[in-house]
C-alpha positions, 0 to 999 in steps of 0.5 A: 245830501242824504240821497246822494249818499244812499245812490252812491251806496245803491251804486256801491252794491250795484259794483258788487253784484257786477262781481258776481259768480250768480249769472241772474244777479250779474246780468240785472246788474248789468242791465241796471247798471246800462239804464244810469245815466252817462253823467251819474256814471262817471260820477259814481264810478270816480266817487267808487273809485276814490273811496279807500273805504271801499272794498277793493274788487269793487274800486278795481270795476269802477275803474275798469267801467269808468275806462270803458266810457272814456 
């Protein structure tokens, strides 16, 4: 359980760096972003997207992402 937890906050700061004016950073996350299993992704996109804790910029890219696969 512990390890989902830290995934989903890995993927978390993932989102954030999505959102990220630094061209290198947005691209690696791009690019690891790419390499996640189709499953796990809408897994943590709908995880990402229903956590009202979570900051908004990054709830608004998963969901944004999570359309792009549907």
């Amino acid at each position: 359980m512990a390890a989902a937890a830290a995934e989903q906050q890995q993927f978390y700061l993932l989102l954030g760096n999505l959102l990220s004016p630094d061209n290198v950073v947005r691209k690696q996350a791009e690019e690891t972003y790419e390499n996640i299993p189709g499953q796990s992704k809408i897994t943590f996109l709908l995880q990402a997207i229903r956590n009202t804790t979570a900051a908004e910029e990054a709830r608004q890219m998963a969901a944004v992402l999570l359309r792009r696969l549907l």
